[in-house]
VOBA-1610 file (N, C-alpha, C; in pm, whole numbers, padded with zeros to 5 digits, always signed):
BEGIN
Unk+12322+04110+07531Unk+12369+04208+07627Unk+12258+04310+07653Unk+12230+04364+07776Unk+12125+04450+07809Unk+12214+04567+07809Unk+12055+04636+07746Unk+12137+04819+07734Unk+12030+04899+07821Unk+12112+04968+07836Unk+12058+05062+07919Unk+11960+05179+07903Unk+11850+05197+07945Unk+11744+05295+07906Unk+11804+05417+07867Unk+11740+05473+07778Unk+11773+05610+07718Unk+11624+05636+07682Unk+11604+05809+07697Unk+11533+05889+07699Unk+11564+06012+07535Unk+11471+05960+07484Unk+11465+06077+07364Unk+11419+06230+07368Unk+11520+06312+07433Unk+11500+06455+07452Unk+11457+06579+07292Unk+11362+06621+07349Unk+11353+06762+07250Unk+11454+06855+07245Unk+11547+06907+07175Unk+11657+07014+07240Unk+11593+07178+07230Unk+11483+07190+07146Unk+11429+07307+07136Unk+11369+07313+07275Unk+11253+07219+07343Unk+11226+07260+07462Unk+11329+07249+07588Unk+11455+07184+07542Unk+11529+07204+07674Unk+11586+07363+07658Unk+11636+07416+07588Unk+11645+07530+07520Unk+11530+07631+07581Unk+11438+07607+07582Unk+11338+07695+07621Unk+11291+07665+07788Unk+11336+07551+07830Unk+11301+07545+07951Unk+11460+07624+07980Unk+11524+07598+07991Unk+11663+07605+08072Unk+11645+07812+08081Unk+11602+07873+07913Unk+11598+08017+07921Unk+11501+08077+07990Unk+11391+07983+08048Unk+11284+08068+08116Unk+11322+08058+08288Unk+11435+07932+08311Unk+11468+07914+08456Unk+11602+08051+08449Unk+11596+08101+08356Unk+11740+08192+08361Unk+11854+08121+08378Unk+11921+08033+08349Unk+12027+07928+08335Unk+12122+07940+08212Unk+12221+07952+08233Unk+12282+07966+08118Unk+12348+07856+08102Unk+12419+07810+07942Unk+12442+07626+07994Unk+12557+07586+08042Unk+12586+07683+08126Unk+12725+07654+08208Unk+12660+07604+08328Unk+12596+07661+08358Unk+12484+07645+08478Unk+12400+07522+08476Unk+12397+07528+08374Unk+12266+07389+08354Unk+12373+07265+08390Unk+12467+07278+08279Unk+12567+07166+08309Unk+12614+07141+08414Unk+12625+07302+08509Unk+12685+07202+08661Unk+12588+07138+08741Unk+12463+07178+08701Unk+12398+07119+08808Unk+12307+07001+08725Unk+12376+06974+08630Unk+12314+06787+08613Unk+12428+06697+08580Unk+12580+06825+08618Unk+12676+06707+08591Unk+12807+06681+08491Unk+12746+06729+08334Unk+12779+06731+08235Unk+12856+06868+08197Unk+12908+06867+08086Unk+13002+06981+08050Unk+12879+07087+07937Unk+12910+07205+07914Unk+12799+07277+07827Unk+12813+07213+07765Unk+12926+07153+07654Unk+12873+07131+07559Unk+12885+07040+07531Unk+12835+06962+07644Unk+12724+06822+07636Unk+12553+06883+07604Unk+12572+07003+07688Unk+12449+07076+07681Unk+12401+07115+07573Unk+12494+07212+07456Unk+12464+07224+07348Unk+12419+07120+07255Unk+12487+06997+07266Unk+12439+06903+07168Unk+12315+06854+07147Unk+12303+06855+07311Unk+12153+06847+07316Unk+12032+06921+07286Unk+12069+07048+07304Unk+11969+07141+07263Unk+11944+07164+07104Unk+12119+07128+07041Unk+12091+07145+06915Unk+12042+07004+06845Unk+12027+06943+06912Unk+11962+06782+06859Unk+12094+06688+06796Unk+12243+06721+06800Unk+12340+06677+06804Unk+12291+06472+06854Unk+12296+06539+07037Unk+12255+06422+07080Unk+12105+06402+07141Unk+12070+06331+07068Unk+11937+06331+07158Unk+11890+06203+07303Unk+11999+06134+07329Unk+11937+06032+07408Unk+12046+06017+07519Unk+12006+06109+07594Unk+12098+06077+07757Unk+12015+05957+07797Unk+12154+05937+07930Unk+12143+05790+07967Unk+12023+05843+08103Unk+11975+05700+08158Unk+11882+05750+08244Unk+11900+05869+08326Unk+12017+05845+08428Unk+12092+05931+08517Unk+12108+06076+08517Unk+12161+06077+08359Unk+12178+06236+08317Unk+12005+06269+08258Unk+11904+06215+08224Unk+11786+06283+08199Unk+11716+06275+08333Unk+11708+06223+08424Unk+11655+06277+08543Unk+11699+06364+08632Unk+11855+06381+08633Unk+11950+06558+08683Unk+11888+06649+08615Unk+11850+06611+08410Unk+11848+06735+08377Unk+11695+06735+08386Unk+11606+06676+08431Unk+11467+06684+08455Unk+11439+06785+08574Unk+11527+06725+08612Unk+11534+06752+08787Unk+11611+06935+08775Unk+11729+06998+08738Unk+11770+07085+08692Unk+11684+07174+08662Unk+11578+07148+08524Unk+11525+07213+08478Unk+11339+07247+08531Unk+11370+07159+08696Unk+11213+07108+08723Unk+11104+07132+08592Unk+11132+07030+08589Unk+11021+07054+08481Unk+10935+06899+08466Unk+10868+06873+08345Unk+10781+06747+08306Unk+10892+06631+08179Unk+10827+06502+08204Unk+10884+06411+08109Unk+10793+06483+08001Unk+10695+06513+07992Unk+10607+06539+07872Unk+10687+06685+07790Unk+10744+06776+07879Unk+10765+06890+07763Unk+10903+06873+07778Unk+10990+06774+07773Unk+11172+06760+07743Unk+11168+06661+07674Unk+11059+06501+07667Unk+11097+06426+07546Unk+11046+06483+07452Unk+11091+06367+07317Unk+11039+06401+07197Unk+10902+06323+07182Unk+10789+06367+07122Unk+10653+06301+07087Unk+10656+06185+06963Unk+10627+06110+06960Unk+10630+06048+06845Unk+10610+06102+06703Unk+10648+06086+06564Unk+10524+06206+06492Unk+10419+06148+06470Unk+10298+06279+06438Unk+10182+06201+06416Unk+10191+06174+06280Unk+10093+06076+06282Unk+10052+05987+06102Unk+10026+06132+06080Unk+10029+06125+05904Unk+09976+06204+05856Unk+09776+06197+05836Unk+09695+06290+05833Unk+09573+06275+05794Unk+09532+06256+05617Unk+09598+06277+05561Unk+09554+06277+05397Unk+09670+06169+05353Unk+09588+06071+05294Unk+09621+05946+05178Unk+09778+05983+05096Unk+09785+05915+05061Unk+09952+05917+04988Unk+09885+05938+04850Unk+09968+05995+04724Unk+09897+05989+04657Unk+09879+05834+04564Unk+09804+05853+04463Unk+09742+05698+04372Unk+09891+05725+04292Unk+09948+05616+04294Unk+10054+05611+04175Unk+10000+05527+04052Unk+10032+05628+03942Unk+09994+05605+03815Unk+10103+05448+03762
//
């Protein structure tokens, strides 16, 4: 069965985008669709993976970039694990 794309959102930067557009998440929610607290979940990392539809409203909502609303991969660490004795 094919599934459907999902987008792994940051909720701290939606959080910070949504407060610098002055939006409160009643606001945010009407205009991508969803209820706040669909909104909250997201911001609090509850949920992190809207379906395509709802991450391009809330892309679109929050004009903003795919780069500062997903999440980054993490990076490797730089220093060795340690030698186990």
């Amino acid at each position: 069965m094919h599934q459907p794309p999902t987008y792994e959102v940051d909720g701290d930067a939606i959080r910070e985008e949504r407060v610098e557009a002055g939006l409160k998440r009643s606001e945010l929610a009407d205009l991508v669709g969803v209820t706040s607290r669909y909104i909250a979940h997201l911001e609090n990392g509850t949920r992190r993976c809207p379906r395509r539809p709802t991450y391009i409203a809330l892309r679109a909502a929050l004009k903003t970039t795919d780069e500062r609303i997903t999440r980054q991969p993490p990076r490797p660490t730089e220093a060795e694990p340690p030698e186990r004795k």
